[in-house]
N, CA, C, O and CB atoms as a CASP TS submission, in Angstrom:
PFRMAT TS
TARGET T0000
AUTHOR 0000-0000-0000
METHOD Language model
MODEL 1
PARENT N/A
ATOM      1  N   UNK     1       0.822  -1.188   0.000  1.00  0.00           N
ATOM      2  CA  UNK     1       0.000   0.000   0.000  1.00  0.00           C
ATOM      3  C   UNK     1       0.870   1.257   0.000  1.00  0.00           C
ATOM      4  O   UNK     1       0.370   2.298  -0.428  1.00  0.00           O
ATOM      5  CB  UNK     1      -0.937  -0.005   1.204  1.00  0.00           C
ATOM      6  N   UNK     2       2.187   1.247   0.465  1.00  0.00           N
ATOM      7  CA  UNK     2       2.549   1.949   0.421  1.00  0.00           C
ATOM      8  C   UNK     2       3.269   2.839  -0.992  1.00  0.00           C
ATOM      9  O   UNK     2       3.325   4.030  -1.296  1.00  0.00           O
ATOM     10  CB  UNK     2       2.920   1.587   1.267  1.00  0.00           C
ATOM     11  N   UNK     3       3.762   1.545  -1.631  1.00  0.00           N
ATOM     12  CA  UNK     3       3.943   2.151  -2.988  1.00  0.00           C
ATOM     13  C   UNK     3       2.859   3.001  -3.728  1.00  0.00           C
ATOM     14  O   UNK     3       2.921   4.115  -4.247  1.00  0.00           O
ATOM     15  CB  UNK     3       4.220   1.100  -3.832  1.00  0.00           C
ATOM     16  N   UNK     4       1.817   2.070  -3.594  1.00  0.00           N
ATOM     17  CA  UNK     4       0.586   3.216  -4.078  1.00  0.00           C
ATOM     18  C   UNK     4       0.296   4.704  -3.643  1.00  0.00           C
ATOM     19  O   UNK     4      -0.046   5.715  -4.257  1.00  0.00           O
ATOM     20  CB  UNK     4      -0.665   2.669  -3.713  1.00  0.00           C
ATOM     21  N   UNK     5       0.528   4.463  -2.557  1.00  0.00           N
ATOM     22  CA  UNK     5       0.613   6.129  -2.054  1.00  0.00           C
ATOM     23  C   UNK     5       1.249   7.087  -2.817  1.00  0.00           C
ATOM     24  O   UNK     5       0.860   8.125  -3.352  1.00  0.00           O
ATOM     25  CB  UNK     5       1.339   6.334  -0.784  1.00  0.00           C
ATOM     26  N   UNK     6       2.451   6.443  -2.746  1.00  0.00           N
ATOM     27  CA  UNK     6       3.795   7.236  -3.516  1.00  0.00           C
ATOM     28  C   UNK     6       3.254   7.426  -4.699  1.00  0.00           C
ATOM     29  O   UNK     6       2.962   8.593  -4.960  1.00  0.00           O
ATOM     30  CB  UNK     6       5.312   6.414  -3.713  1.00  0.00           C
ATOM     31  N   UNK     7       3.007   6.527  -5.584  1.00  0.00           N
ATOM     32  CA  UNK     7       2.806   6.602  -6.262  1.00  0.00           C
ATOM     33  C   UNK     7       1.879   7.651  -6.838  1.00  0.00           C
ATOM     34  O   UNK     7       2.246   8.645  -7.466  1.00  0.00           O
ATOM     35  CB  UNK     7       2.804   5.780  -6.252  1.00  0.00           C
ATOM     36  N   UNK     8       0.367   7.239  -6.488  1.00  0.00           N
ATOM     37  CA  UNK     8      -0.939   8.378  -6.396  1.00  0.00           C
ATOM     38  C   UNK     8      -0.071   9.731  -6.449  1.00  0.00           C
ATOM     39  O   UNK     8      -0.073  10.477  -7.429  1.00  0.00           O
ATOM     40  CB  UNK     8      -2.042   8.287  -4.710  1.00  0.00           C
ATOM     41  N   UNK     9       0.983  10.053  -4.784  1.00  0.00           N
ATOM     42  CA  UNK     9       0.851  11.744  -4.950  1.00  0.00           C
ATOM     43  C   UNK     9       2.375  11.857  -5.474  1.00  0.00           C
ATOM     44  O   UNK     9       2.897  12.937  -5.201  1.00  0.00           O
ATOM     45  CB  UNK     9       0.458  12.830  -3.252  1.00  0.00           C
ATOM     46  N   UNK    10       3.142  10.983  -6.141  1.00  0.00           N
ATOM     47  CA  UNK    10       3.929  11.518  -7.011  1.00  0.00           C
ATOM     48  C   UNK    10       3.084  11.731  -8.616  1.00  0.00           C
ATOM     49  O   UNK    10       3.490  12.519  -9.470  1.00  0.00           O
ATOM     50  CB  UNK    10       5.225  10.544  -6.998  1.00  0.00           C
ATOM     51  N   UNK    11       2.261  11.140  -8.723  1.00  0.00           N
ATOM     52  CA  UNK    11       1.498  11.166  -9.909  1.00  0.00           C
ATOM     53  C   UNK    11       0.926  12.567 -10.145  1.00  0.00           C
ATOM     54  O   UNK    11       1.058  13.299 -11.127  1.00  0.00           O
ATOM     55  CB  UNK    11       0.410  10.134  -9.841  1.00  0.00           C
ATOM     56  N   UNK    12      -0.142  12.873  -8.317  1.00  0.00           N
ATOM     57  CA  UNK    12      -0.699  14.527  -8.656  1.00  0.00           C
ATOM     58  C   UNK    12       0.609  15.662  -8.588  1.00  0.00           C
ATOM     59  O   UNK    12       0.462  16.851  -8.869  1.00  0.00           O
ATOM     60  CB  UNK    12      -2.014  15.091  -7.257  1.00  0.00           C
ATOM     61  N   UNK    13       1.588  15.197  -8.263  1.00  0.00           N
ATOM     62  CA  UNK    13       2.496  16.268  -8.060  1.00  0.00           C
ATOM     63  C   UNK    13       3.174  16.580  -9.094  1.00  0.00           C
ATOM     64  O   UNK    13       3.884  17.573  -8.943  1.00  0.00           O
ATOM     65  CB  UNK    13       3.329  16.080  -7.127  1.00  0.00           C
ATOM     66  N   UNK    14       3.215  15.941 -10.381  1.00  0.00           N
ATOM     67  CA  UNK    14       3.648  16.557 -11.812  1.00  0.00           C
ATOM     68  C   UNK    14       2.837  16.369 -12.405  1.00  0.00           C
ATOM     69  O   UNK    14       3.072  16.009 -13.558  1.00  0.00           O
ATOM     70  CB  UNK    14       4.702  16.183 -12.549  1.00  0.00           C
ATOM     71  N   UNK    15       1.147  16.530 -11.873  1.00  0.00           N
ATOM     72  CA  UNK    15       0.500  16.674 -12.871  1.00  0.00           C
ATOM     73  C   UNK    15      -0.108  15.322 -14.058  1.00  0.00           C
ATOM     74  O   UNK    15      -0.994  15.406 -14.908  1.00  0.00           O
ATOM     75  CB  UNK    15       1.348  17.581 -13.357  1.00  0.00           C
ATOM     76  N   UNK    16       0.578  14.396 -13.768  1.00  0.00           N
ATOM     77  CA  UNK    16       0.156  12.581 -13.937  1.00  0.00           C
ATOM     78  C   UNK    16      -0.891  11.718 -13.660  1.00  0.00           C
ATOM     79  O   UNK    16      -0.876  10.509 -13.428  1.00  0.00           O
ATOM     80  CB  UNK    16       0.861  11.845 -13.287  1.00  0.00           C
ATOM     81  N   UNK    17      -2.102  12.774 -13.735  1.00  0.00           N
ATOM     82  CA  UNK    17      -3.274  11.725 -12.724  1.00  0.00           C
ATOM     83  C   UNK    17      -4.247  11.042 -13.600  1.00  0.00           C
ATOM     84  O   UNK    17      -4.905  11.654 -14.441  1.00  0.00           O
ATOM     85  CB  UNK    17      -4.352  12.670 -11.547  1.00  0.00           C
ATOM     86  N   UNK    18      -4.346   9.563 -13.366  1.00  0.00           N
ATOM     87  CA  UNK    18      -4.720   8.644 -14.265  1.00  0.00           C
ATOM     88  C   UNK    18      -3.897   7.213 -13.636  1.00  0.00           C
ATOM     89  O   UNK    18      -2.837   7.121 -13.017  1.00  0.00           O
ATOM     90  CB  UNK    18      -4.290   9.190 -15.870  1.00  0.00           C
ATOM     91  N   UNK    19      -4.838   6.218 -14.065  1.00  0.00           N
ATOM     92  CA  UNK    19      -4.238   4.782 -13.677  1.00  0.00           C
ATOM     93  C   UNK    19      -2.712   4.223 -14.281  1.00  0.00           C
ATOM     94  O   UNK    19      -1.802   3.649 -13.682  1.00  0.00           O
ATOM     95  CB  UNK    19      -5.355   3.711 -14.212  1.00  0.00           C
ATOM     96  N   UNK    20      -2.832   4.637 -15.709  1.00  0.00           N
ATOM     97  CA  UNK    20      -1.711   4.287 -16.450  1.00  0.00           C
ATOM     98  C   UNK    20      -0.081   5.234 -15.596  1.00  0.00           C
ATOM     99  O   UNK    20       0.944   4.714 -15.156  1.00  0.00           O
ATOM    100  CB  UNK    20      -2.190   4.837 -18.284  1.00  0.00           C
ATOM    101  N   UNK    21      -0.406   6.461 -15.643  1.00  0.00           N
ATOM    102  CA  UNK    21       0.273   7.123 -14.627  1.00  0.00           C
ATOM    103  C   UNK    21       0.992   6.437 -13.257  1.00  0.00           C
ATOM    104  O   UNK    21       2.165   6.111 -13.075  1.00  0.00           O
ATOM    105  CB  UNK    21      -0.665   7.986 -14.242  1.00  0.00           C
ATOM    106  N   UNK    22      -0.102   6.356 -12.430  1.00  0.00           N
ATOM    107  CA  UNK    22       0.073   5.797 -11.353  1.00  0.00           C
ATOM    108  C   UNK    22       0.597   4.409 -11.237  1.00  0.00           C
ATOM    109  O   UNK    22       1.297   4.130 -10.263  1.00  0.00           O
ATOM    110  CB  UNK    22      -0.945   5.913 -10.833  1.00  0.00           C
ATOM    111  N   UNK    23       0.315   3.483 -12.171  1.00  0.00           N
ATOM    112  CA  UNK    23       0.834   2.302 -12.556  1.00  0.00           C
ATOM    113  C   UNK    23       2.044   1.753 -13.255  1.00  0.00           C
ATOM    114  O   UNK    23       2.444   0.595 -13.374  1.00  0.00           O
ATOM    115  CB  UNK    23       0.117   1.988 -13.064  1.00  0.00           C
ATOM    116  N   UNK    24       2.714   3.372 -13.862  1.00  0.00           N
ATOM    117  CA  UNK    24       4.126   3.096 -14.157  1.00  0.00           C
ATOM    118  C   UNK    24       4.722   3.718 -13.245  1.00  0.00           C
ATOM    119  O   UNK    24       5.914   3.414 -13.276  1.00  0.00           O
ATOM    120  CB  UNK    24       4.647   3.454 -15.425  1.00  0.00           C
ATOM    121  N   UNK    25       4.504   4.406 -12.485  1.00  0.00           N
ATOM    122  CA  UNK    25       4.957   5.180 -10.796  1.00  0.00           C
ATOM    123  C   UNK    25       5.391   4.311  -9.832  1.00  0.00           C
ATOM    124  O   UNK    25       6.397   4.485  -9.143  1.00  0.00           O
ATOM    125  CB  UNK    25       3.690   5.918  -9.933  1.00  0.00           C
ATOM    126  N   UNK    26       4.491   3.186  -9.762  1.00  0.00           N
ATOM    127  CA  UNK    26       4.442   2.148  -9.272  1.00  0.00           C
ATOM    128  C   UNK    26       5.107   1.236  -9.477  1.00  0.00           C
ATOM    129  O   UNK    26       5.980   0.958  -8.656  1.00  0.00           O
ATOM    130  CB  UNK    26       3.671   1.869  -9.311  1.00  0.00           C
ATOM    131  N   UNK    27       4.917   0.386 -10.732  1.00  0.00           N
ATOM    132  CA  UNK    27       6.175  -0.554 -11.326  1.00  0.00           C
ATOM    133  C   UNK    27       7.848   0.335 -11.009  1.00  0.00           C
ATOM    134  O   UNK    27       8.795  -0.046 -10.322  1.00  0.00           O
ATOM    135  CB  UNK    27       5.850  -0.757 -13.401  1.00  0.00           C
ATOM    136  N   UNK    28       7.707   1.403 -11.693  1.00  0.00           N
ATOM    137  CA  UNK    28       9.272   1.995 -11.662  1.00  0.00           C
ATOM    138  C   UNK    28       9.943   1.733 -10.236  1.00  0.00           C
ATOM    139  O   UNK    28      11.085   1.319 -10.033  1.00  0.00           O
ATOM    140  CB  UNK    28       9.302   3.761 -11.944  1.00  0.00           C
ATOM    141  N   UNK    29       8.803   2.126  -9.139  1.00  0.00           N
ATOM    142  CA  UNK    29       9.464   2.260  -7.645  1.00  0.00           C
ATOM    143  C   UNK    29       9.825   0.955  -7.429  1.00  0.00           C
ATOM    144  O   UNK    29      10.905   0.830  -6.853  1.00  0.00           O
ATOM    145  CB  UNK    29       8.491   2.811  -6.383  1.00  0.00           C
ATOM    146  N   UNK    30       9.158  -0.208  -7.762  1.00  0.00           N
ATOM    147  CA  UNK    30       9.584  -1.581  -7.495  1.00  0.00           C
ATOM    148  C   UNK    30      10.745  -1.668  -7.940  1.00  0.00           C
ATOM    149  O   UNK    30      11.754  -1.714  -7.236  1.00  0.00           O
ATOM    150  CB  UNK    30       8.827  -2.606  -8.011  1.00  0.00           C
ATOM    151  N   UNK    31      10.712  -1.702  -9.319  1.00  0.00           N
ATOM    152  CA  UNK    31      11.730  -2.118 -10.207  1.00  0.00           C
ATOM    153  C   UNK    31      13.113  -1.252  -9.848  1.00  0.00           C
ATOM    154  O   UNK    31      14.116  -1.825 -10.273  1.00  0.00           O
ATOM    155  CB  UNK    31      11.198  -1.893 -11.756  1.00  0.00           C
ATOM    156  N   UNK    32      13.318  -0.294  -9.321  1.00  0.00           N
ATOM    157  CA  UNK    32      14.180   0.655  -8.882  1.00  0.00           C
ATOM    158  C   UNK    32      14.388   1.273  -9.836  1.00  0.00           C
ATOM    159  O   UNK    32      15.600   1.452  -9.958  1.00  0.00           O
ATOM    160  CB  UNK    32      15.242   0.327  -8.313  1.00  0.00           C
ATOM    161  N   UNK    33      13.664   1.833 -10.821  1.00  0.00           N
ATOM    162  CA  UNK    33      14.137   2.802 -11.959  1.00  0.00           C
ATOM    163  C   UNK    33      13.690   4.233 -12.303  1.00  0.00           C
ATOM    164  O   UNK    33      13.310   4.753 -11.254  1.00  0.00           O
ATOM    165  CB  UNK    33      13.893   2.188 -13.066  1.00  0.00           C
ATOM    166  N   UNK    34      13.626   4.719 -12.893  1.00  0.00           N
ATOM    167  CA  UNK    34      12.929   6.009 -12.847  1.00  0.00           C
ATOM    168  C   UNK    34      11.421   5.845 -14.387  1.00  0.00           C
ATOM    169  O   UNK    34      11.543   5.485 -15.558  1.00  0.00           O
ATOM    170  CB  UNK    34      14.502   7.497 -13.188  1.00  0.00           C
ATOM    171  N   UNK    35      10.649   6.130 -13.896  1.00  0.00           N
ATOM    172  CA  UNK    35       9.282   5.914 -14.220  1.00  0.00           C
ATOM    173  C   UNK    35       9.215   6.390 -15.694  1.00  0.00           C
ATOM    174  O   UNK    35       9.593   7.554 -15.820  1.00  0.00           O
ATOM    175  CB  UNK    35       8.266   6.695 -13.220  1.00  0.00           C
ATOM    176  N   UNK    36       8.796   5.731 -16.932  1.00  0.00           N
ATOM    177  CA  UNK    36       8.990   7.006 -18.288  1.00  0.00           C
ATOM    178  C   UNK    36       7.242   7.172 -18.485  1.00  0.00           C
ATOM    179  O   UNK    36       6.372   6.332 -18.712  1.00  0.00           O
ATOM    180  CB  UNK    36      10.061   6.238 -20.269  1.00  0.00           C
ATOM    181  N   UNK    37       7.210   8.137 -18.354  1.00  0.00           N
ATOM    182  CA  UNK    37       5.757   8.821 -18.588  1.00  0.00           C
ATOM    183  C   UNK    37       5.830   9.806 -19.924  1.00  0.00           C
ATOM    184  O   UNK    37       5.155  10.831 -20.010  1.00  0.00           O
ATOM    185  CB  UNK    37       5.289   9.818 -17.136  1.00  0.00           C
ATOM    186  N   UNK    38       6.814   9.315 -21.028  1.00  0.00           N
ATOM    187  CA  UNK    38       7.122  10.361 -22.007  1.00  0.00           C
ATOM    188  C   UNK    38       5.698  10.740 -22.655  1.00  0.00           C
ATOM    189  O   UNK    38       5.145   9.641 -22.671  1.00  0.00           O
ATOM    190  CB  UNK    38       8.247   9.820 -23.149  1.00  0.00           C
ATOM    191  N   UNK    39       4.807  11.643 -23.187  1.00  0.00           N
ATOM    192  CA  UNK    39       3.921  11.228 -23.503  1.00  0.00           C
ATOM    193  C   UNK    39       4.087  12.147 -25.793  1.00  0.00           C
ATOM    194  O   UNK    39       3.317  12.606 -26.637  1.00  0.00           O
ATOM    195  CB  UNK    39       2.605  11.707 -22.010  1.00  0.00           C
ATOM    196  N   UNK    40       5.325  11.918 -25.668  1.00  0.00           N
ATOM    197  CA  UNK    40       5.492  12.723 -27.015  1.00  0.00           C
ATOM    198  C   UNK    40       4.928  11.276 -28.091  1.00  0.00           C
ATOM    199  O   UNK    40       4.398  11.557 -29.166  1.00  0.00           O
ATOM    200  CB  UNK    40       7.532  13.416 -27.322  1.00  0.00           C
ATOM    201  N   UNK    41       5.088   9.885 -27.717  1.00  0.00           N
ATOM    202  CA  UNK    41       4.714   8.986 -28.678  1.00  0.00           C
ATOM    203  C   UNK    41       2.622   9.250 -28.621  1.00  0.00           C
ATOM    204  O   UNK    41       1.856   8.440 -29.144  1.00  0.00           O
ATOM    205  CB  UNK    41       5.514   7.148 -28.101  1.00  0.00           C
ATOM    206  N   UNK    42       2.245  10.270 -28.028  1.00  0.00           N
ATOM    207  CA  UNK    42       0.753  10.356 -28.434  1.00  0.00           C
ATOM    208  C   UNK    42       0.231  11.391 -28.398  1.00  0.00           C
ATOM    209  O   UNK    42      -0.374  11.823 -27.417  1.00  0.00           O
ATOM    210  CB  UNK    42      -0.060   9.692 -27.810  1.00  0.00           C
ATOM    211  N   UNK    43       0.422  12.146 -29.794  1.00  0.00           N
ATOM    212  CA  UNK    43       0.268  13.530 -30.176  1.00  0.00           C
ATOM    213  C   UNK    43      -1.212  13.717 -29.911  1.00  0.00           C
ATOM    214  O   UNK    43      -1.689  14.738 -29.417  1.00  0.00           O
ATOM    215  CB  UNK    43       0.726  13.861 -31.712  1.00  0.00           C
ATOM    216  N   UNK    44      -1.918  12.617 -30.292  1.00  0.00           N
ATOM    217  CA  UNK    44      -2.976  12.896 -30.465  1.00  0.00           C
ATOM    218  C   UNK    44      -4.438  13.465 -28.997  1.00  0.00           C
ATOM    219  O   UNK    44      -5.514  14.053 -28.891  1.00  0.00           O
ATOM    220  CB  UNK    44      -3.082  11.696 -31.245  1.00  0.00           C
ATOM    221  N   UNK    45      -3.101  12.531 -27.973  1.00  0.00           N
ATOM    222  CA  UNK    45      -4.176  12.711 -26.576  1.00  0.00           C
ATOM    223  C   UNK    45      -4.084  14.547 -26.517  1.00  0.00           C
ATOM    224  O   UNK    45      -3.122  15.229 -26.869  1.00  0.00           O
ATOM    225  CB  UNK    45      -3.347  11.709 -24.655  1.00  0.00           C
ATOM    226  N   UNK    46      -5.338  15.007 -25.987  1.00  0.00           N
ATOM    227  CA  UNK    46      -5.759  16.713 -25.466  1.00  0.00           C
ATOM    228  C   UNK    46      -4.345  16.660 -24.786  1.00  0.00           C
ATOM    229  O   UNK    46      -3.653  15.673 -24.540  1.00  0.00           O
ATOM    230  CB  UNK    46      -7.454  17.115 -24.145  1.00  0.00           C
ATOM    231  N   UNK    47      -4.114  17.930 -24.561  1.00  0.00           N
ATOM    232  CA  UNK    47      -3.579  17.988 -23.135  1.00  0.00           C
ATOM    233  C   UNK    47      -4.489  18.835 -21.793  1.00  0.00           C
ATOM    234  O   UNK    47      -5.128  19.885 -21.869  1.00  0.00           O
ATOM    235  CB  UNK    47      -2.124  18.738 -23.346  1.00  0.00           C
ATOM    236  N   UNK    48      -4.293  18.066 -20.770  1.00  0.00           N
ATOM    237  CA  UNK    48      -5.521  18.815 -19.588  1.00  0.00           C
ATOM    238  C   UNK    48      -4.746  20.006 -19.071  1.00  0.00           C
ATOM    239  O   UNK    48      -3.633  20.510 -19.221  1.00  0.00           O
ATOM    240  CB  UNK    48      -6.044  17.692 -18.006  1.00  0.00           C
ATOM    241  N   UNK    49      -5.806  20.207 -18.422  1.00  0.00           N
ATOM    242  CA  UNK    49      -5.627  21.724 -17.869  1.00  0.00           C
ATOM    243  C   UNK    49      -6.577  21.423 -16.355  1.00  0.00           C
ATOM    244  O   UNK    49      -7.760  21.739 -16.472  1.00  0.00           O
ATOM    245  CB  UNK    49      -6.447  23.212 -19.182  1.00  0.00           C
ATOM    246  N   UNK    50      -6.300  21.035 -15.419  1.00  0.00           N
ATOM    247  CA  UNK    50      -7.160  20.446 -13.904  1.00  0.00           C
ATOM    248  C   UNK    50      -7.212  21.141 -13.166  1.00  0.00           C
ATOM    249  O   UNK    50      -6.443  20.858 -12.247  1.00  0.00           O
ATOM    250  CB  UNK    50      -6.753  19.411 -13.076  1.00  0.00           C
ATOM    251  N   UNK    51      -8.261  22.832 -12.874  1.00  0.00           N
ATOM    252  CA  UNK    51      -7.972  23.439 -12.021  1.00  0.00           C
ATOM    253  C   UNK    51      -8.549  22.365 -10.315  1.00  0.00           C
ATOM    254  O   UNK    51      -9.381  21.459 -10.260  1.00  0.00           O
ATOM    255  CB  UNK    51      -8.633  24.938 -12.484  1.00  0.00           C
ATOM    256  N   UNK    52      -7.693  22.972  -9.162  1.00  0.00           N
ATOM    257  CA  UNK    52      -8.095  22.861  -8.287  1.00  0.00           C
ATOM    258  C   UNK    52      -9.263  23.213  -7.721  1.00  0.00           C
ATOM    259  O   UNK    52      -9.504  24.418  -7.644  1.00  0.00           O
ATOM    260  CB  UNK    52      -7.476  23.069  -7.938  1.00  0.00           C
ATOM    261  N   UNK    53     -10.407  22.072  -7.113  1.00  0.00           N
ATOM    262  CA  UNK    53     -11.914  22.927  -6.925  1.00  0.00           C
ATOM    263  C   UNK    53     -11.574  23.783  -5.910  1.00  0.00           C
ATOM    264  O   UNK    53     -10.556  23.683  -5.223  1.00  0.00           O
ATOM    265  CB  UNK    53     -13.366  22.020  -6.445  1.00  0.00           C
ATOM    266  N   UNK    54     -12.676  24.879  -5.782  1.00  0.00           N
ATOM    267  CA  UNK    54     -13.094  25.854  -4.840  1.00  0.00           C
ATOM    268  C   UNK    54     -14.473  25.416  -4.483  1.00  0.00           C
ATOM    269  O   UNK    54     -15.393  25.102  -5.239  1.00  0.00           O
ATOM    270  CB  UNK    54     -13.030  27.316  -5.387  1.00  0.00           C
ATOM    271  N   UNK    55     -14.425  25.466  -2.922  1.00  0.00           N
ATOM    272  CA  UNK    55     -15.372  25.041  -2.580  1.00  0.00           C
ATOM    273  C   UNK    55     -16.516  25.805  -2.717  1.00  0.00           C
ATOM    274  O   UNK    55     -17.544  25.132  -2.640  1.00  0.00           O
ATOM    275  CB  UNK    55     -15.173  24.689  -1.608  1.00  0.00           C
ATOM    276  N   UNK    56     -16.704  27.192  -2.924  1.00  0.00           N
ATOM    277  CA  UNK    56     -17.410  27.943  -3.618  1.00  0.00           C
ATOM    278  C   UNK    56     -18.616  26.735  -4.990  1.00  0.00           C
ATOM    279  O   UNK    56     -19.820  26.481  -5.034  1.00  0.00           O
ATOM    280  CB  UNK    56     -16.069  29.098  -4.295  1.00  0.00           C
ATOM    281  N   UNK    57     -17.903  26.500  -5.500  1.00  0.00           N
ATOM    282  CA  UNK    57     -17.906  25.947  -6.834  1.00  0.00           C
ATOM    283  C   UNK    57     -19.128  24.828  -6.312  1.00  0.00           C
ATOM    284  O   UNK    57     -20.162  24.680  -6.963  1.00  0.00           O
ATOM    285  CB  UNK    57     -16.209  25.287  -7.481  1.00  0.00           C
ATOM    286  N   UNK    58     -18.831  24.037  -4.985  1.00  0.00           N
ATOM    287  CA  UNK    58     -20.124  22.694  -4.470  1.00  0.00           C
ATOM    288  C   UNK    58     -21.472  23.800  -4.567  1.00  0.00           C
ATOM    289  O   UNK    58     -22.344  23.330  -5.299  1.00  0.00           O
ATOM    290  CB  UNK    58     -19.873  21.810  -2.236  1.00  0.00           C
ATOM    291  N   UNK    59     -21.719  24.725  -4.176  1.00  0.00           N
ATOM    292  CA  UNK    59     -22.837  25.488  -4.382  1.00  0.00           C
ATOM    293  C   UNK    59     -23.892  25.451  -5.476  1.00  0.00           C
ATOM    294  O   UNK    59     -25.118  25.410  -5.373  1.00  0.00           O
ATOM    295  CB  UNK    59     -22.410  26.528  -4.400  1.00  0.00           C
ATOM    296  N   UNK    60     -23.072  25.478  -6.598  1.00  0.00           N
ATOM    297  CA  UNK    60     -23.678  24.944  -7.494  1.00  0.00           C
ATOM    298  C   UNK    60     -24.584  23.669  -7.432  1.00  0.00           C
ATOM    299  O   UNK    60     -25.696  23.587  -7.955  1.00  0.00           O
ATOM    300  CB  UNK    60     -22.848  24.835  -8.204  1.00  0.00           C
ATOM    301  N   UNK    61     -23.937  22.660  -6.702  1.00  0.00           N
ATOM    302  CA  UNK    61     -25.263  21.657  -6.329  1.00  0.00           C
ATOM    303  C   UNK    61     -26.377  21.385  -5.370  1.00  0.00           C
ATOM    304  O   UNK    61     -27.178  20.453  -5.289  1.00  0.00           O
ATOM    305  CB  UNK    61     -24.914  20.735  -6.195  1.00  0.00           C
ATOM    306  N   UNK    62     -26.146  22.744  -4.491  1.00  0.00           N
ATOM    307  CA  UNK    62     -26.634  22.421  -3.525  1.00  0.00           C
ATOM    308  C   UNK    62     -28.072  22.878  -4.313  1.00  0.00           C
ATOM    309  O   UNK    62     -27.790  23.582  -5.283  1.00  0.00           O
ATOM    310  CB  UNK    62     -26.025  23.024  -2.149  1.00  0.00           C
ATOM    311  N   UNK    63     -29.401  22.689  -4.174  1.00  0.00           N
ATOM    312  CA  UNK    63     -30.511  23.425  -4.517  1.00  0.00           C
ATOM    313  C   UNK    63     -30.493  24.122  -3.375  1.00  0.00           C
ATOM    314  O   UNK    63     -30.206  25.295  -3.612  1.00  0.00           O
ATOM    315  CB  UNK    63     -31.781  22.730  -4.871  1.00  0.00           C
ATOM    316  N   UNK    64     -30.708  23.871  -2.024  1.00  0.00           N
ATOM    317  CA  UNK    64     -30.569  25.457  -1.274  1.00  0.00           C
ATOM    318  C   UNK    64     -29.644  25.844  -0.643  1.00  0.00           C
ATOM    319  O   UNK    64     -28.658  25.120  -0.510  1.00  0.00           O
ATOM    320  CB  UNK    64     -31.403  25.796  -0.366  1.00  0.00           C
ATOM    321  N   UNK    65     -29.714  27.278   0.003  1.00  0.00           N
ATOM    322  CA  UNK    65     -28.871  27.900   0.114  1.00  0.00           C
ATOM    323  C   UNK    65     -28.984  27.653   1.943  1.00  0.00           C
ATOM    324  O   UNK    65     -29.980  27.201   2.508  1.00  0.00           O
ATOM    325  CB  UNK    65     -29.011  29.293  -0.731  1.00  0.00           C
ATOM    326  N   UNK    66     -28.176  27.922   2.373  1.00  0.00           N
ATOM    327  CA  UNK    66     -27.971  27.943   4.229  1.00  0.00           C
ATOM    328  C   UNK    66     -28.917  29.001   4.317  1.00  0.00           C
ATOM    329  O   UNK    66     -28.899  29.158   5.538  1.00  0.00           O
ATOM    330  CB  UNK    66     -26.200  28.416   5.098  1.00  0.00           C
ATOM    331  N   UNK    67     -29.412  29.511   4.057  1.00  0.00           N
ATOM    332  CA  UNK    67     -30.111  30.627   4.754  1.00  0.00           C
ATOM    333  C   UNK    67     -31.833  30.103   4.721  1.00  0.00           C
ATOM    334  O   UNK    67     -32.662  30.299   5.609  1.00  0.00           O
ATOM    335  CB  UNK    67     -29.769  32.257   3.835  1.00  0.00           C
ATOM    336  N   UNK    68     -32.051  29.343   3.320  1.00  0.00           N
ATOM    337  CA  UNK    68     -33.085  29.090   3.325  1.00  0.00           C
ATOM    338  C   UNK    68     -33.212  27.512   4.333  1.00  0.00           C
ATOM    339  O   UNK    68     -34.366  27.268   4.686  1.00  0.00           O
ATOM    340  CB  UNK    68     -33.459  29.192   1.851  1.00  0.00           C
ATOM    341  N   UNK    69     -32.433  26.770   4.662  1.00  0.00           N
ATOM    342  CA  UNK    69     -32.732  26.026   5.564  1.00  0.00           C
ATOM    343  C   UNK    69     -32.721  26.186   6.993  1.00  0.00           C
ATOM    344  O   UNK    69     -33.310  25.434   7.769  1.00  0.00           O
ATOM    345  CB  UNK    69     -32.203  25.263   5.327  1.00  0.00           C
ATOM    346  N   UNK    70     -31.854  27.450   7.405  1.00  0.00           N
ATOM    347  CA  UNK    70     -32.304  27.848   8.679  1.00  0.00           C
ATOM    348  C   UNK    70     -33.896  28.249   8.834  1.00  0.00           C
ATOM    349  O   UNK    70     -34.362  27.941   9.931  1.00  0.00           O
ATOM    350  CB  UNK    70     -31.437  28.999   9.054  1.00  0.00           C
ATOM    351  N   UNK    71     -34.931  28.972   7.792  1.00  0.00           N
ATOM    352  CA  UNK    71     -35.689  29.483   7.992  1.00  0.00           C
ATOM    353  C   UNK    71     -37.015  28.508   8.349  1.00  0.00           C
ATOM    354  O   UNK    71     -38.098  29.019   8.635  1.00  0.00           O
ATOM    355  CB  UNK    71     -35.624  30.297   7.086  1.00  0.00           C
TER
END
């Protein structure tokens, strides 16, 4: 479990988040090597852009607002 950890937040920490990611993060740490995440062999994938939520932003689902459930 612990590799996974590493793995997971070495993954969000350059921006790597996805299974395939996390799963060569993973193998590499076993294997003792350094992980290749090159991603120039796939022109074709988007590239993301993942802002961080604001919790502002859950509001949007709430249908009401705190004020109307105090009342």
């Amino acid at each position: 479990m612990e590799i996974v950890t590493f793995a997971v937040n070495e993954a969000i920490c350059i921006g790597a988040i996805g299974f395939d990611a996390v799963k060569q993060i993973a193998l590499a740490r076993i294997e003792r090597r350094p992980a290749r995440l090159d991603l120039a062999a796939y022109p074709h994938l988007p590239k993301m852009d993942v802002k961080t939520t604001r919790a502002a932003d859950y509001a949007a689902l709430v249908p009401q607002t705190s004020q109307e459930l105090a009342a």
